[in-house]
C-alpha positions in Angstrom: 0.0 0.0 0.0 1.4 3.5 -1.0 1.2 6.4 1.4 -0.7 9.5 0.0 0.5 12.8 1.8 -3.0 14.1 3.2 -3.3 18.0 3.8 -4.7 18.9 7.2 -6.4 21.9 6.4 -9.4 22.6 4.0 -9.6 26.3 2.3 -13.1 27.3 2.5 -14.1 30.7 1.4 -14.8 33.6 4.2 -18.7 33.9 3.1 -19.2 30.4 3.2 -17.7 30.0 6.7 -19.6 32.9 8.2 -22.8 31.3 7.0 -22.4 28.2 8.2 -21.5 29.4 11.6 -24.3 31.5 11.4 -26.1 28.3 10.6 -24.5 26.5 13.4 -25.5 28.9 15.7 -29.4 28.6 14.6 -28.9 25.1 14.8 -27.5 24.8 18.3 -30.9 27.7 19.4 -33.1 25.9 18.2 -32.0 22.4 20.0 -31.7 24.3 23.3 -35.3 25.2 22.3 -36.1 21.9 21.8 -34.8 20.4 24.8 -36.6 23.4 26.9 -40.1 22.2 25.6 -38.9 18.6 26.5 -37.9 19.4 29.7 -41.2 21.8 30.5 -43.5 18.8 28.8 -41.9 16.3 31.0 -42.8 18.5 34.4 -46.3 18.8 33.6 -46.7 15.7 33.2 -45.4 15.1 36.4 -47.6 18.2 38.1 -50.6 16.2 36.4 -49.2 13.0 38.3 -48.9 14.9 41.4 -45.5 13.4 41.7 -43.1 14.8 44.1 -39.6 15.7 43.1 -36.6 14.6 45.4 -34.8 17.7 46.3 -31.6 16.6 45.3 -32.7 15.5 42.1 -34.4 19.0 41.6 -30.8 20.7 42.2 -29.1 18.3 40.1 -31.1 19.3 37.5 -31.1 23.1 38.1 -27.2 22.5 37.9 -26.9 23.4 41.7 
């Protein structure tokens, strides 16, 4: 088997770039969106269950 040389970088023009991480950045809102309405669907249904939370389950989630 030969050995090809392999370039590290790819070119990529500036407007390109710029709208892909503009892109990216939609991308990434919109699945912090997403996982808000999850999280927000999840709790009603367990207010409608009248479930109790455990409090340290409550601050893990609120990242305390």
């Amino acid at each position: 088997m030969a050995n090809t040389a392999v370039k590290d970088k790819i070119l990529i023009p500036k407007g390109e770039y710029l709208r892909l991480k503009k892109l990216d950045s939609r991308f990434g809102d919109f699945l912090g969106y997403l996982e808000n309405l999850i999280d927000i669907r999840e709790a009603r249904k367990e207010i409608k269950q009248k479930k109790f939370i455990p409090q340290e389950k409550l601050f893990k989630q609120l990242g305390l």
